[in-house]
N, CA, C and O atoms as a CHARMM CRD file, in Angstrom:
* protein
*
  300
    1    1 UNK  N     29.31000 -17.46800-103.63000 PROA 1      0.00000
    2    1 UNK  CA    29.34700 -16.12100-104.17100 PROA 1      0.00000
    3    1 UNK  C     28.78100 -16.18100-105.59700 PROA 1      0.00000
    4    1 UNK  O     29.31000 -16.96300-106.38700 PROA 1      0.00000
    5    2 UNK  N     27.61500 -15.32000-106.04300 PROA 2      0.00000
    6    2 UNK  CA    26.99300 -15.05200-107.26400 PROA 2      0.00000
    7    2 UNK  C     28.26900 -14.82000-108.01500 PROA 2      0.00000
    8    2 UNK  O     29.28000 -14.25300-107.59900 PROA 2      0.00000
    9    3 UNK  N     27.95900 -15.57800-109.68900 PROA 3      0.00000
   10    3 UNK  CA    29.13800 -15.58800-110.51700 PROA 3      0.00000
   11    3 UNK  C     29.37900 -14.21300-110.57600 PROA 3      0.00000
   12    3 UNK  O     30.44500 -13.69300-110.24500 PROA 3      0.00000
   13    4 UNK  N     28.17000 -13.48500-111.09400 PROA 4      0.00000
   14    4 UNK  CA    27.43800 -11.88500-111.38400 PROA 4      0.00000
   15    4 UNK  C     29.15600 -11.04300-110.70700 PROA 4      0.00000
   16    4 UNK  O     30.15000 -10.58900-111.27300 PROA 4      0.00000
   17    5 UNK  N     28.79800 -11.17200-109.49100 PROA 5      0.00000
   18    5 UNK  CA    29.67400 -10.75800-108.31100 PROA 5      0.00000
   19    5 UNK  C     31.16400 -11.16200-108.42700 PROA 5      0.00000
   20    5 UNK  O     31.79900 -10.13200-108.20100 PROA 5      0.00000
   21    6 UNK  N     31.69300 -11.79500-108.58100 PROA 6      0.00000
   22    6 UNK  CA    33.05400 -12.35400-109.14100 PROA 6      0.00000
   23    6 UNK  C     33.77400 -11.64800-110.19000 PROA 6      0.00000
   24    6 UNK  O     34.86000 -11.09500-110.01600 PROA 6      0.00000
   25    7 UNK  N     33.02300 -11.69400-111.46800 PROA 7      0.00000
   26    7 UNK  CA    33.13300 -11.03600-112.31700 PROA 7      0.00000
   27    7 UNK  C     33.41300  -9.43900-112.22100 PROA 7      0.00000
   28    7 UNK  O     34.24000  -8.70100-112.75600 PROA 7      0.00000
   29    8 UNK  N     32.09300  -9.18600-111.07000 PROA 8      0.00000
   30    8 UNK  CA    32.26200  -7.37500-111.34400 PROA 8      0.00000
   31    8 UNK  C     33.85700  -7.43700-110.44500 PROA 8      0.00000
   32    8 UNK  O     34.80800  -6.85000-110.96300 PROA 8      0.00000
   33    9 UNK  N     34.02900  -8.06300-109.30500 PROA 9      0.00000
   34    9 UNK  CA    35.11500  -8.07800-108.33000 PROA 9      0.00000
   35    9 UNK  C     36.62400  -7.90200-109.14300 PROA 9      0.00000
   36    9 UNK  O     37.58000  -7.14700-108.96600 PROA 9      0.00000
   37   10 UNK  N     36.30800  -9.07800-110.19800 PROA 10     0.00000
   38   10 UNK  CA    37.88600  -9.35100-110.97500 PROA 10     0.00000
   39   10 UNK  C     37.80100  -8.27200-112.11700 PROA 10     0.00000
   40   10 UNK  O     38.89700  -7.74500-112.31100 PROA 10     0.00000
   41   11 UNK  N     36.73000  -7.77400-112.97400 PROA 11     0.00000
   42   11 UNK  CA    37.54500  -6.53100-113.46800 PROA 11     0.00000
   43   11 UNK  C     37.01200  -5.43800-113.14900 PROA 11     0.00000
   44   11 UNK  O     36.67200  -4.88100-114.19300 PROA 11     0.00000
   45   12 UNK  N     36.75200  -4.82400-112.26100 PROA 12     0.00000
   46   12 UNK  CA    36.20900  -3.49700-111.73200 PROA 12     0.00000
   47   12 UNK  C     36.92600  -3.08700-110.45600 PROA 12     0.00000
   48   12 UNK  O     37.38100  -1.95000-110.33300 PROA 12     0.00000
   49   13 UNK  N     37.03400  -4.07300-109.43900 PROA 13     0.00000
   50   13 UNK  CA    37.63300  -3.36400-108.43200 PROA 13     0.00000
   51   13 UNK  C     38.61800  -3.80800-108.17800 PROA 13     0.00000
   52   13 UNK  O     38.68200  -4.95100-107.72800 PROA 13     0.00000
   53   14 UNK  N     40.06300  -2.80300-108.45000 PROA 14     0.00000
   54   14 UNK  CA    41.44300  -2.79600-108.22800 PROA 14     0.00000
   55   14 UNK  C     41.75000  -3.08300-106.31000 PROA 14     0.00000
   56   14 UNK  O     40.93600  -2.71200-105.46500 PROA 14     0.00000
   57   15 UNK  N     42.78700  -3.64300-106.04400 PROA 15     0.00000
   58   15 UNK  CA    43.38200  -3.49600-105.10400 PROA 15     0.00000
   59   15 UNK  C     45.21000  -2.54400-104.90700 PROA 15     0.00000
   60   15 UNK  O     46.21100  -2.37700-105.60300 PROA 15     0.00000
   61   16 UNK  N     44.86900  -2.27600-103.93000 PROA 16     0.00000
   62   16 UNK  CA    46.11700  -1.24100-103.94500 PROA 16     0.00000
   63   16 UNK  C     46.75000  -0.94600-102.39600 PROA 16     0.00000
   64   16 UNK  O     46.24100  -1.51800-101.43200 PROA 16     0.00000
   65   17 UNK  N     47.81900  -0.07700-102.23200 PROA 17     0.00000
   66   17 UNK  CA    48.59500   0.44900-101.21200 PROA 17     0.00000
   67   17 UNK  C     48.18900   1.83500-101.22500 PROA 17     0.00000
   68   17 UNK  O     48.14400   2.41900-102.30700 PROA 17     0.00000
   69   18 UNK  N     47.81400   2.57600 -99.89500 PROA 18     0.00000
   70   18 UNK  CA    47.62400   4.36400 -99.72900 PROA 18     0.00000
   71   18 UNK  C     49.27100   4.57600 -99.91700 PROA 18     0.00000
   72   18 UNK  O     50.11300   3.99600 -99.23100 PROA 18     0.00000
   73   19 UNK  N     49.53600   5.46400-100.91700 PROA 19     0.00000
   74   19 UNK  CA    50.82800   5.50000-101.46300 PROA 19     0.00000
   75   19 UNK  C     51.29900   7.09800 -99.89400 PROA 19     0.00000
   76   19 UNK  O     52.24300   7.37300 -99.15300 PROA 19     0.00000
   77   20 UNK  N     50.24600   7.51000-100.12900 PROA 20     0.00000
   78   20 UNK  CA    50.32800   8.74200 -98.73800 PROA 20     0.00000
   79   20 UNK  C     48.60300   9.49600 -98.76400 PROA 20     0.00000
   80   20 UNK  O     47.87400   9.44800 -99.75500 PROA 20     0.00000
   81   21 UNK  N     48.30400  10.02300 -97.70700 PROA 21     0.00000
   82   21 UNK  CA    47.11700  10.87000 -97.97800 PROA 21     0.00000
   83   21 UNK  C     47.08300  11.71800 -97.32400 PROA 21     0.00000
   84   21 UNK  O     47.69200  11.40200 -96.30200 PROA 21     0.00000
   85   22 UNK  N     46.56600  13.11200 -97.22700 PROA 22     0.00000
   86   22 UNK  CA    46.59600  14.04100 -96.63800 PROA 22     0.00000
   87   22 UNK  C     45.47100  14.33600 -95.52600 PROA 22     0.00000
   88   22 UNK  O     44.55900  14.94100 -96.08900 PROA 22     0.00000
   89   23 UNK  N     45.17900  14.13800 -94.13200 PROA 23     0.00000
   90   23 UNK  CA    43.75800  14.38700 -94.02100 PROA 23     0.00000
   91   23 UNK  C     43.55300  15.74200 -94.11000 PROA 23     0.00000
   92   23 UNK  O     42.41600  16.03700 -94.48000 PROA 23     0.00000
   93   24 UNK  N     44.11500  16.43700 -93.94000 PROA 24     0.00000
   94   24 UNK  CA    43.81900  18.32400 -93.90200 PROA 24     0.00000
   95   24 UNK  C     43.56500  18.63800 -95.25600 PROA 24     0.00000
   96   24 UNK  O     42.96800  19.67700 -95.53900 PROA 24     0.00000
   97   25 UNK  N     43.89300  17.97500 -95.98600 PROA 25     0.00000
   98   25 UNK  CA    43.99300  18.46500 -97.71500 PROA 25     0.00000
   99   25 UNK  C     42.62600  17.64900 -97.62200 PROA 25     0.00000
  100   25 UNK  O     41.73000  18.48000 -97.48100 PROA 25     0.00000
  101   26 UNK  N     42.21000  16.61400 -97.63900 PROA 26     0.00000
  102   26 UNK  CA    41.54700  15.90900 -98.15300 PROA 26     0.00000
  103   26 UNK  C     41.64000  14.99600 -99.35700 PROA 26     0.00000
  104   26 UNK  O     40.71800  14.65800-100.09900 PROA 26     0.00000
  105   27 UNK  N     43.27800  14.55900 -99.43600 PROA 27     0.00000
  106   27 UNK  CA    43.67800  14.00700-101.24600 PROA 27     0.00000
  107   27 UNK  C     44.90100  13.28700-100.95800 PROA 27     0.00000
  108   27 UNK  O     45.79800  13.63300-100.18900 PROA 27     0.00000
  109   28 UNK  N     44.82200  12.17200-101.71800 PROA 28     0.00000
  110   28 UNK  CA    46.03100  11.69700-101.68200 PROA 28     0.00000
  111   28 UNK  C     46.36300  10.92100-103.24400 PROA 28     0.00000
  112   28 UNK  O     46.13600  11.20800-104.41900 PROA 28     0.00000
  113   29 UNK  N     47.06900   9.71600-102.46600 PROA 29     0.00000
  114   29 UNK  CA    47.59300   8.94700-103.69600 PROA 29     0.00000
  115   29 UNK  C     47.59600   7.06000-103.52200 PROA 29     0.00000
  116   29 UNK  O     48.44700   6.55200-102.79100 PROA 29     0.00000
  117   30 UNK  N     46.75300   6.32900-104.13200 PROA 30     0.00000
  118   30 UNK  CA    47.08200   4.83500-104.27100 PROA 30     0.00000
  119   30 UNK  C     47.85800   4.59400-104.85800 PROA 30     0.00000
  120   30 UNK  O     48.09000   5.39800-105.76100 PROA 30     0.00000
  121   31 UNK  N     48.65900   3.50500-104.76300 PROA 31     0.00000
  122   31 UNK  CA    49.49800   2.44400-105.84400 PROA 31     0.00000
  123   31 UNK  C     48.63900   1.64100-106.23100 PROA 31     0.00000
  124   31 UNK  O     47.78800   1.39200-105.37700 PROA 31     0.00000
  125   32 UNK  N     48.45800   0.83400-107.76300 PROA 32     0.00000
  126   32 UNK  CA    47.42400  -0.40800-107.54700 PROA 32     0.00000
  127   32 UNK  C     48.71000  -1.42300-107.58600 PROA 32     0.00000
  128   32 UNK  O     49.85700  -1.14200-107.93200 PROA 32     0.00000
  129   33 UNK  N     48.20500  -2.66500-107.14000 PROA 33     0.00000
  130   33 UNK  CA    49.52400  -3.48800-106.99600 PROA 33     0.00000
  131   33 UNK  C     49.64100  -4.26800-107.86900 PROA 33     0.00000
  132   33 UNK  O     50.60800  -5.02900-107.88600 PROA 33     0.00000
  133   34 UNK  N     48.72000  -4.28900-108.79600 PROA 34     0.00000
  134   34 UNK  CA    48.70100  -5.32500-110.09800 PROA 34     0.00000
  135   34 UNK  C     49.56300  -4.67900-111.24700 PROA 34     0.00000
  136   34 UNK  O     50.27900  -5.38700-111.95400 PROA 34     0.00000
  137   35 UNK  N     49.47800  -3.38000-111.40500 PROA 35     0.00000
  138   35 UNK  CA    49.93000  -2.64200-112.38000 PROA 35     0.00000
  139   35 UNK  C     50.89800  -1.13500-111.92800 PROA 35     0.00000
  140   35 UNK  O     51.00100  -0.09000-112.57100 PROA 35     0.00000
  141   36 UNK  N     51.43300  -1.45800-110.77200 PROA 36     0.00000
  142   36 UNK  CA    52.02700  -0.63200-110.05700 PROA 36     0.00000
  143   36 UNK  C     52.06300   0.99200-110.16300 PROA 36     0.00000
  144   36 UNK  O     52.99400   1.65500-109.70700 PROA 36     0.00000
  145   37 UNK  N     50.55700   1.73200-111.04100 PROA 37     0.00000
  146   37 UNK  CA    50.51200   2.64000-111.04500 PROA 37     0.00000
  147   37 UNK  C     49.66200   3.54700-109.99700 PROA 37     0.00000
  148   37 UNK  O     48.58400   3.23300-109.49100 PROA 37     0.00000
  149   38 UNK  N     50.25400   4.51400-109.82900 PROA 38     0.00000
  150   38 UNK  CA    49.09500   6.03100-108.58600 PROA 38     0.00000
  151   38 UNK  C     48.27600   6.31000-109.45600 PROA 38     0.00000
  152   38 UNK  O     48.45900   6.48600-110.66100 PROA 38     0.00000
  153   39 UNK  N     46.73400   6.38600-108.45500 PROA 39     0.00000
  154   39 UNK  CA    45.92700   7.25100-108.49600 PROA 39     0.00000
  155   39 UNK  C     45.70100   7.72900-107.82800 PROA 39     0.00000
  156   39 UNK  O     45.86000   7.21700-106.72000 PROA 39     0.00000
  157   40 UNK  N     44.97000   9.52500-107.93000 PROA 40     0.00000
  158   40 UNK  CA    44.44000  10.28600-106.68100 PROA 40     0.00000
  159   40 UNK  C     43.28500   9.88300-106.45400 PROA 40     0.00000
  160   40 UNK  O     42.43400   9.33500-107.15500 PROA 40     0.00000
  161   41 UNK  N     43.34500  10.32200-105.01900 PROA 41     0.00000
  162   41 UNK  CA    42.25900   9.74500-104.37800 PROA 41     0.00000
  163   41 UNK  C     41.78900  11.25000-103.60800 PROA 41     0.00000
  164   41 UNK  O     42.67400  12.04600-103.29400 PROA 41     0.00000
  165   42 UNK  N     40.53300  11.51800-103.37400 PROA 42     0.00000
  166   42 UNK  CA    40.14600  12.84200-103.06200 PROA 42     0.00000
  167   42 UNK  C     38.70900  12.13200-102.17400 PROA 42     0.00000
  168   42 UNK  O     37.85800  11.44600-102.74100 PROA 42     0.00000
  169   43 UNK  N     38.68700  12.52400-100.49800 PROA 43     0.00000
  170   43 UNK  CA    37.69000  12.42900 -99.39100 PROA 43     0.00000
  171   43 UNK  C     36.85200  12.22400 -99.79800 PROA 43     0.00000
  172   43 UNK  O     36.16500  11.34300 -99.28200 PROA 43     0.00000
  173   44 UNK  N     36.40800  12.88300-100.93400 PROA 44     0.00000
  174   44 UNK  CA    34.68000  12.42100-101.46200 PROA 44     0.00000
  175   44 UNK  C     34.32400  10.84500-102.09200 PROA 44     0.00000
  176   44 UNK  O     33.20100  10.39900-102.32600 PROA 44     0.00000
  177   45 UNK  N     35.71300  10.12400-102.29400 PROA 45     0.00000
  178   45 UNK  CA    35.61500   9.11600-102.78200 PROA 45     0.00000
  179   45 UNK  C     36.08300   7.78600-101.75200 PROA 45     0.00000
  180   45 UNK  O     36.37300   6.68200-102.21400 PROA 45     0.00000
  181   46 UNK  N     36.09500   8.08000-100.41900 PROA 46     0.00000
  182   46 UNK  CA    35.98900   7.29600 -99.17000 PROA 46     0.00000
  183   46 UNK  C     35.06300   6.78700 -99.28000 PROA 46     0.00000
  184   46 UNK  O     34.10100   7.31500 -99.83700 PROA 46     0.00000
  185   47 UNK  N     35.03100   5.05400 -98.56600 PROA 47     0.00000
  186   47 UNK  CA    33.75700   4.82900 -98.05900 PROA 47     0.00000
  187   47 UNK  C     34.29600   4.51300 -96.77600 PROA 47     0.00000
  188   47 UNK  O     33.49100   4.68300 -95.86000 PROA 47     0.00000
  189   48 UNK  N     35.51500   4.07000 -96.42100 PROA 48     0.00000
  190   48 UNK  CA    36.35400   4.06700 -95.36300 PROA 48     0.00000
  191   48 UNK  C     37.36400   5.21500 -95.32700 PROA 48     0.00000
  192   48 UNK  O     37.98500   5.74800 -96.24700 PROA 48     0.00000
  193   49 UNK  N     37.35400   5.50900 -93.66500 PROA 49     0.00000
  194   49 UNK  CA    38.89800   6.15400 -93.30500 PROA 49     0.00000
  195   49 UNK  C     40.42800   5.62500 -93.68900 PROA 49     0.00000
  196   49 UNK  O     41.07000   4.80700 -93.02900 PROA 49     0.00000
  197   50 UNK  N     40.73900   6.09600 -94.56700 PROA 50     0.00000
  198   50 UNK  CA    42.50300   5.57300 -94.57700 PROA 50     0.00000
  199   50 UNK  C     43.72100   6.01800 -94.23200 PROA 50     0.00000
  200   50 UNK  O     43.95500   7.20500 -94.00300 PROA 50     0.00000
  201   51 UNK  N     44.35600   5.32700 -94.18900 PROA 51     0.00000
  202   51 UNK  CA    45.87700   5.99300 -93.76200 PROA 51     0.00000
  203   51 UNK  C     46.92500   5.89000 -94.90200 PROA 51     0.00000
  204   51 UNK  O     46.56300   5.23800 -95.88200 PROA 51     0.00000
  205   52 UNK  N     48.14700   6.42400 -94.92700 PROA 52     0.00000
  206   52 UNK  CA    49.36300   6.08500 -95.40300 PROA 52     0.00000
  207   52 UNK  C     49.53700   4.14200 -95.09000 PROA 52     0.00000
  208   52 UNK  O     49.18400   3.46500 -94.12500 PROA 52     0.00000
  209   53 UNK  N     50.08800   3.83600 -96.12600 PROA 53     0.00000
  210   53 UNK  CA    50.04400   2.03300 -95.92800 PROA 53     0.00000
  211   53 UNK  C     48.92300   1.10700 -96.08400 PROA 53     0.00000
  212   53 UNK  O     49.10100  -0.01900 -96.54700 PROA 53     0.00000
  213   54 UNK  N     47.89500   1.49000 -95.75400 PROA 54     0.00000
  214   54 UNK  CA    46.52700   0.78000 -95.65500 PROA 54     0.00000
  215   54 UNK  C     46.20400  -0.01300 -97.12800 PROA 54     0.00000
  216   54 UNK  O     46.47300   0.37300 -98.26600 PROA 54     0.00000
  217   55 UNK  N     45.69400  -0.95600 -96.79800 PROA 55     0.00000
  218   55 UNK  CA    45.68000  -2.08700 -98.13800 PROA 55     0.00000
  219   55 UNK  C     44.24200  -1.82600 -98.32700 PROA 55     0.00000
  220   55 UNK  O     43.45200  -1.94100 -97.38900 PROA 55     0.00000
  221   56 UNK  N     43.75700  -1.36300 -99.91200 PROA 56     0.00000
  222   56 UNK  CA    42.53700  -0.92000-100.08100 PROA 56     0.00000
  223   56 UNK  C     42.17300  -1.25200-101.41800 PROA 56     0.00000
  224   56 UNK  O     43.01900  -1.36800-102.30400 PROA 56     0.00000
  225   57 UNK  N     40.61800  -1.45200-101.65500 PROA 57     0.00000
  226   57 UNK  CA    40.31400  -1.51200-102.70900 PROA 57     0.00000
  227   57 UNK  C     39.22700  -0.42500-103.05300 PROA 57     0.00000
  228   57 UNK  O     38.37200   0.12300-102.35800 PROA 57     0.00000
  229   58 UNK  N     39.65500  -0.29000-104.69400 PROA 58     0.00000
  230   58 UNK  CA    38.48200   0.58800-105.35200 PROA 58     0.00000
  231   58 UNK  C     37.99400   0.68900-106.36300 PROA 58     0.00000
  232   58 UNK  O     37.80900  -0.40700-106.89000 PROA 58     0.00000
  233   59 UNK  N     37.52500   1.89600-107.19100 PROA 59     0.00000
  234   59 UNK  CA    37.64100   1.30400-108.97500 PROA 59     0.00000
  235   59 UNK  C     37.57300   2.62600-108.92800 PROA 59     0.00000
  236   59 UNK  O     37.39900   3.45900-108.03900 PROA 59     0.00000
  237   60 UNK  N     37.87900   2.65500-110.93400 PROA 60     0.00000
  238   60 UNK  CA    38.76300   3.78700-111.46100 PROA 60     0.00000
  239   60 UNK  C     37.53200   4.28000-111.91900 PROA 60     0.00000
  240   60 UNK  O     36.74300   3.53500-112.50100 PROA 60     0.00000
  241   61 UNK  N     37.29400   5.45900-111.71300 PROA 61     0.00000
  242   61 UNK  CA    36.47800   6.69300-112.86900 PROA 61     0.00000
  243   61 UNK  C     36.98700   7.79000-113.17200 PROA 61     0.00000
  244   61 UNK  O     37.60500   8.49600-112.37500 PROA 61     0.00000
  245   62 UNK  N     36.72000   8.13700-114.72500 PROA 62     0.00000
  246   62 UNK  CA    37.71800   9.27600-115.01800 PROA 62     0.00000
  247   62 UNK  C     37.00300  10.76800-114.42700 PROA 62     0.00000
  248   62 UNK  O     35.81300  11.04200-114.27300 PROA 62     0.00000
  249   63 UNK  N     38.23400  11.59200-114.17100 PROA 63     0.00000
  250   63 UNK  CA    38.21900  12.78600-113.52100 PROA 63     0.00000
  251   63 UNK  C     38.48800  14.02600-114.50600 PROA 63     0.00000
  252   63 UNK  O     38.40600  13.94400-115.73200 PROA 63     0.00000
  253   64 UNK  N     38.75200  14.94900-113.93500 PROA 64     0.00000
  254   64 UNK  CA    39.13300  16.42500-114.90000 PROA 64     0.00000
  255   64 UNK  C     40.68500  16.03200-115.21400 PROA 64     0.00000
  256   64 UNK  O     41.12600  16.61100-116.20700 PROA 64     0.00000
  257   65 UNK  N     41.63700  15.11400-114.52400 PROA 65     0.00000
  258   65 UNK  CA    43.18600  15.38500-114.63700 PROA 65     0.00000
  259   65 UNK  C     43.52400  13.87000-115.27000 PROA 65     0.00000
  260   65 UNK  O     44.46100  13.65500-116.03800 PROA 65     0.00000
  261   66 UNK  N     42.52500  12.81600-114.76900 PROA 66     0.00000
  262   66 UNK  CA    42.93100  11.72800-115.54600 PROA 66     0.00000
  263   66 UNK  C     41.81900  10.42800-114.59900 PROA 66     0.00000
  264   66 UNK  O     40.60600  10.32500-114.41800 PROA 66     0.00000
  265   67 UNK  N     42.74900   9.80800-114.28600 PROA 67     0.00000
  266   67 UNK  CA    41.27900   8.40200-113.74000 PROA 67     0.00000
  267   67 UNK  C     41.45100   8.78300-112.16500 PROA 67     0.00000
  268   67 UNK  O     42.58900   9.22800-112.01300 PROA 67     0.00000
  269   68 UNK  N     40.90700   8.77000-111.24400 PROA 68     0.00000
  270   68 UNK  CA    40.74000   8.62200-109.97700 PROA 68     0.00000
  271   68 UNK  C     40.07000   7.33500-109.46200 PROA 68     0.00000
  272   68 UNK  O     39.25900   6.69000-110.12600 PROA 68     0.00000
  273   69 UNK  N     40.53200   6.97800-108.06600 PROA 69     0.00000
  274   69 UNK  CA    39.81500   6.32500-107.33000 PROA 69     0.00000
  275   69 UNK  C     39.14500   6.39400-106.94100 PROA 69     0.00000
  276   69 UNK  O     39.28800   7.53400-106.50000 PROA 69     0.00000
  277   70 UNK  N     37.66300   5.87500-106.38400 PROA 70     0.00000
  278   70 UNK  CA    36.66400   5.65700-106.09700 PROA 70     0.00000
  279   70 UNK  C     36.05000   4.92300-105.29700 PROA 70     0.00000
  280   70 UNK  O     36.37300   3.80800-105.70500 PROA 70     0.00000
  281   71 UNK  N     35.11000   4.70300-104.08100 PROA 71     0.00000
  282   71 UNK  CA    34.20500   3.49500-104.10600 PROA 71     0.00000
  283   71 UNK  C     35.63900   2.97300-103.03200 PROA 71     0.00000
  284   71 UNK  O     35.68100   1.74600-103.12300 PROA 71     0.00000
  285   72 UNK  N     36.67700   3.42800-102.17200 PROA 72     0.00000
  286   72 UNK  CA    37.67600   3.04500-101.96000 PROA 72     0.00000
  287   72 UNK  C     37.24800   2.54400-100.61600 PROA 72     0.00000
  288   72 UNK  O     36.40500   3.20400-100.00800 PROA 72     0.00000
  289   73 UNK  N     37.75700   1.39800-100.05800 PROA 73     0.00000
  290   73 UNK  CA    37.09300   0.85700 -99.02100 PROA 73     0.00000
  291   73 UNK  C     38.47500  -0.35400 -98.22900 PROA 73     0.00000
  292   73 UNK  O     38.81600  -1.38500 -98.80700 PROA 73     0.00000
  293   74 UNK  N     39.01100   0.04900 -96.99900 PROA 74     0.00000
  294   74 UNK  CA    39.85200  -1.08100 -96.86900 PROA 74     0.00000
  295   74 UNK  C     39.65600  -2.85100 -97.12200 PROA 74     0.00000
  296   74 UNK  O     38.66400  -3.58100 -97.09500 PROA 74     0.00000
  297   75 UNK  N     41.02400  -3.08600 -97.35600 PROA 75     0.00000
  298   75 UNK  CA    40.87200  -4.46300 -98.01700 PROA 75     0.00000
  299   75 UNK  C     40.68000  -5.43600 -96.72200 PROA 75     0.00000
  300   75 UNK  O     40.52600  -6.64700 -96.87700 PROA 75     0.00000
């Protein structure tokens, strides 16, 4: 694995728990598990289907309400 790649892996993309998600809403909520805080997560920022429970990774970009998830893709 390119160092390049490692690097972006260890500080850019968080791993986490689907804390719950809505599919009708289109929005939910991660835990990250390193720092045990939620972020929302909103359909447009899928690259995978998730569920409630699902072990996922993503990275943070800030939003209108605060940081969101992104780029979210099961682990």
């Amino acid at each position: 694995m390119p160092l390049q790649l490692i690097i972006y892996l260890f500080y850019f993309m968080k791993t986490g728990i689907v804390k719950f998600f809505n599919e009708s809403k289109g929005f939910g909520f991660i835990t990250e598990k390193e720092e045990d805080k939620d972020y929302f997560v909103h359909v447009s920022g899928l690259v995978d289907e998730i569920r409630d429970n699902d072990e996922v990774t993503f990275e943070l970009k800030e939003g209108k309400k605060g940081l969101n998830a992104v780029n979210v893709t099961l682990a």
